[in-house]
C-alpha positions in Angstrom: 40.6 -46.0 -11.6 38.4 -44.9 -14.7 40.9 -44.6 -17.7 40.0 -42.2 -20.3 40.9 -42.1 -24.2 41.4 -38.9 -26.2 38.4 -38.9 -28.9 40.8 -39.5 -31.8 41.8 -42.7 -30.2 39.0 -44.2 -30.0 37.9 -43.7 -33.1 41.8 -45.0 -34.2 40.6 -47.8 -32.3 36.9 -48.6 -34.0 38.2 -48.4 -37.5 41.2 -50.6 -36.8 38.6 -53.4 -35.5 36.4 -52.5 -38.2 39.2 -53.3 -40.7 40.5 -56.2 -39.1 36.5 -57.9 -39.1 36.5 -56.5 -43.2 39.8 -58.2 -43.7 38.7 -61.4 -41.7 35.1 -61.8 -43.6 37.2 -61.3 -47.2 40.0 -64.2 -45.7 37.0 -66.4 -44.9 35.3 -65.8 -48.7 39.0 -66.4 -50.2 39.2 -70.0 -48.2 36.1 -71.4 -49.6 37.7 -74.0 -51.8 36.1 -74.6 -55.2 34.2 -78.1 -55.8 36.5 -80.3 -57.6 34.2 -81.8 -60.8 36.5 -84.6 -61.1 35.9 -85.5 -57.8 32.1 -85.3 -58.0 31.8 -87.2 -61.5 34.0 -90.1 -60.1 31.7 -90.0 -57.0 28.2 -89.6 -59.1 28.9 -91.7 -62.1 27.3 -95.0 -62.7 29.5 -97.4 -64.2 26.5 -100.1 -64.6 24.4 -98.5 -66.5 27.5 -96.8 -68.8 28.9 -100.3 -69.4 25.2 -101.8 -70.7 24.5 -98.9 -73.0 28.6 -99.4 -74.2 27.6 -102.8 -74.7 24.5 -102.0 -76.8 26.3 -100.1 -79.0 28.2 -102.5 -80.6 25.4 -104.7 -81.2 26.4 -105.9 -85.1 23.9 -104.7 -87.3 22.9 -107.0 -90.1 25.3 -107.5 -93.2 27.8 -105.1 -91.3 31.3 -105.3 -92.0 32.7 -106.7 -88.4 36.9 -107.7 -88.4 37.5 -110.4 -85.5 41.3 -110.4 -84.4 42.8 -113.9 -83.3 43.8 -114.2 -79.8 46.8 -115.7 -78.0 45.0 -119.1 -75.9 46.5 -117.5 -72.3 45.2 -113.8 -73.2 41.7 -115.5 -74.0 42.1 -117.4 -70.8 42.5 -114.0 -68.8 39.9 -112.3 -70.6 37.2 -115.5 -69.6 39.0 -114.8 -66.2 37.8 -111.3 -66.3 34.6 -111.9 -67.0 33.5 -114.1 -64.4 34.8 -111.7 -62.2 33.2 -109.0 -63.5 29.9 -110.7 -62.9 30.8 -111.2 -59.6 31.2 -107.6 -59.7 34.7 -108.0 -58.6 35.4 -104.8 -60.7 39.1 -104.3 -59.5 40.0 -108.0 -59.6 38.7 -108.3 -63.1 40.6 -105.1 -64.2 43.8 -106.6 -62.9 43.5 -109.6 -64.7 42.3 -107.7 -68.3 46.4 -105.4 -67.0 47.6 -109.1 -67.1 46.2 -109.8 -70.6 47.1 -106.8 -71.8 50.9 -107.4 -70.6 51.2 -110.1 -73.0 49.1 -108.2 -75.9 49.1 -104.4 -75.4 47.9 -104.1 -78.8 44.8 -105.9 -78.9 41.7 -103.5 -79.4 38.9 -105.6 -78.3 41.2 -106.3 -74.8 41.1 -102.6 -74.7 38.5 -102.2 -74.9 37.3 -104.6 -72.4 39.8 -102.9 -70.1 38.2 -99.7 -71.3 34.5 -100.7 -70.0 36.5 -101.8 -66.4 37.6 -98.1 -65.9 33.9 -97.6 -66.3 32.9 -100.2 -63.9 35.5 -98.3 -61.6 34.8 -94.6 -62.3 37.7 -94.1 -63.5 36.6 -91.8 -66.3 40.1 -90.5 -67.6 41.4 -94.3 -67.9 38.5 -95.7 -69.5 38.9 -92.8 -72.7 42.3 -93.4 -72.6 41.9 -97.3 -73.0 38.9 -96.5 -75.8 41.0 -94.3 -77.8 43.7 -96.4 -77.6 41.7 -99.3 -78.8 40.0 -97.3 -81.9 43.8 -96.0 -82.9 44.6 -99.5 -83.5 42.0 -101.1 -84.7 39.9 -101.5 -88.0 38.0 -98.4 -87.1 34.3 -99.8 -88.3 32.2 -102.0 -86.9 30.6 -103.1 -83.5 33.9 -102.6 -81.4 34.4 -99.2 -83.4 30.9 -98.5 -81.8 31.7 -99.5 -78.5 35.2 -97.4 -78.4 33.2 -94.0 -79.4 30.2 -95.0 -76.4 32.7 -95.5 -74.0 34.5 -92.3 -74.8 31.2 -90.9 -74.9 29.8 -92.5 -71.5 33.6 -90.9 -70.0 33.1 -87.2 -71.5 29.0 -87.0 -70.0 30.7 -88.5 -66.6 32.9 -85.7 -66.7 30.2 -83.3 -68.1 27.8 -83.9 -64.9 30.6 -83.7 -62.5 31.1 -80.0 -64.6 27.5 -79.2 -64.2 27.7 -80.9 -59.9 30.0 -78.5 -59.7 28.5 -75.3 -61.0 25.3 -75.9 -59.7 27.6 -76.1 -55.7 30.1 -73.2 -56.4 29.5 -70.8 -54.0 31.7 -67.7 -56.1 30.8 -66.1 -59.4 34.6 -66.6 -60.2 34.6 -70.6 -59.2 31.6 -70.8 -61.6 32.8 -69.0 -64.2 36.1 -70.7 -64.4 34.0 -73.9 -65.1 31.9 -72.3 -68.2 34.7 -73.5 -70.7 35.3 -76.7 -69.2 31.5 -77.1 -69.8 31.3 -75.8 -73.3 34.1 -78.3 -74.3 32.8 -81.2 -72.5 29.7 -80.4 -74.7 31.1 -80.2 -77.6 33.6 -83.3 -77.4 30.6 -85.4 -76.1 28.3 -84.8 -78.8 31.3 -85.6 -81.0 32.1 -88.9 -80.1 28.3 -89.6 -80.3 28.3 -88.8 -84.0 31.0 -90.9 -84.2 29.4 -93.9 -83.0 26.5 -94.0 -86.1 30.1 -93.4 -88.5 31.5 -96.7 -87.4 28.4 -98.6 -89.0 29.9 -100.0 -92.6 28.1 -102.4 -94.5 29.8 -105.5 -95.8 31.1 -106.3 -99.3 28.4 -107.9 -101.5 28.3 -111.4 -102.3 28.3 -113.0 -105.6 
C-alpha cells in the first residue's frame, strides 16, 4: 500500500531535517577544540640550543663587577653531580639532583639558576622563569648570572611566544584566533623586556688604586 502525506507535512517534514543538519554542522563547528599553545611550545621548543645561548650570556665581560657566593661542600657535590648528568643528557636525573641541592640551599641564586637552565633542558617553560626570577630576586642583580637569569626568562617567554604564534597560525575559528591576539601582544612585550634587561645587568667594577 502507497501511503500518502498532506503537502504541509511534507514540507513540516523537509524543514525539520533541514534544521536538524543546520544544528548538527553548527554542533560539529562548536566541538573543534582550540590548539593549546602551551602544549605546542613545550612540544616545539629546543631546550639545547636555549641553554647554549643562556650560557653565552653570562660570559663575564672584562673588568665587570661579578659577586661569587660560597657554597656548602655537599650542595657543590650535587651540583658536580648534575652536571655530569646533564652531559649525559640525563636531563631529568640531573634536575633531580640540582631539587636535592636546592633542599639543603633554596636560596642560592646560581643553584637556581642551574635548576632554571634544567626546566629548559626539559621544556618546562613556566618552571624555568620561575626558577630565573627566583634566582635574580635574591641575588646581587649585576653581573654574568644577572645575565643568565634575564636570557633564561627570555629563552621561556619566546618558547611561549612561538607556541602563541603555533597556535594562531592552526586555529581553525576567527574567535580561537582572536582570543590568542593578547596573549601575543604580551608575550611580545614581556620578551623584549627581559632582553633589555640582560645588557642592564653589565656593571663595571670598582677602580683600582
Amino acid at each position: 500500500m502507497i501511503r500518502t502525506f498532506p503537502r504541509g507535512a511534507r514540507r513540516g517534514a523537509a524543514f525539520a531535517a533541514l534544521s536538524a543538519a543546520v544544528l548538527a554542522a553548527l554542533a560539529a563547528a562548536c566541538s573543534v577544540a582550540p590548539p593549546q599553545p602551551s602544549a605546542l611550545a613545550e612540544a616545539n621548543f629546543n631546550g639545547e640550543a636555549a641553554v647554549a645561548q643562556v650560557r653565552a650570556a653570562g660570559g663575564a665581560a672584562a673588568r665587570e663587577l661579578d659577586v661569587q657566593p660560597l657554597r656548602d661542600s655537599q650542595v657543590e657535590d650535587l651540583r658536580q653531580k648534575a652536571e655530569v648528568l646533564e652531559k649525559s643528557r640525563k636531563y631529568p636525573e640531573a634536575a633531580a639532583a640540582l631539587d636535592q641541592a636546592l633542599q639543603i640551599n633554596a636560596d642560592d641564586p646560581a643553584l637556581l639558576q642551574e635548576r632554571a637552565e634544567a626546566a629548559l633542558l626539559l621544556h618546562r617553560l613556566d618552571d624555568a622563569e620561575r626558577f630565573a626570577q627566583k634566582a635574580f630576586d635574591g641575588g646581587s642583580q649585576v653581573g654574568p648570572l644577572c645575565r643568565r637569569h634575564w636570557a633564561a626568562i627570555a629563552q621561556a617567554r619566546q618558547g611561549r611566544l612561538d607556541g602563541v604564534n603555533a597556535a594562531m597560525k592552526l586555529a581553525k575559528r576567527q574567535d580561537h584566533y582572536d582570543a590568542l591576539v593578547p596573549q601575543r601582544d604580551g608575550l611580545i612585550r614581556s620578551r623584549k623586556q627581559a632582553q633589555d634587561k640582560i645588557d642592564a645587568c653589565t656593571v663595571a667594577a670598582p677602580a683600582r688604586y
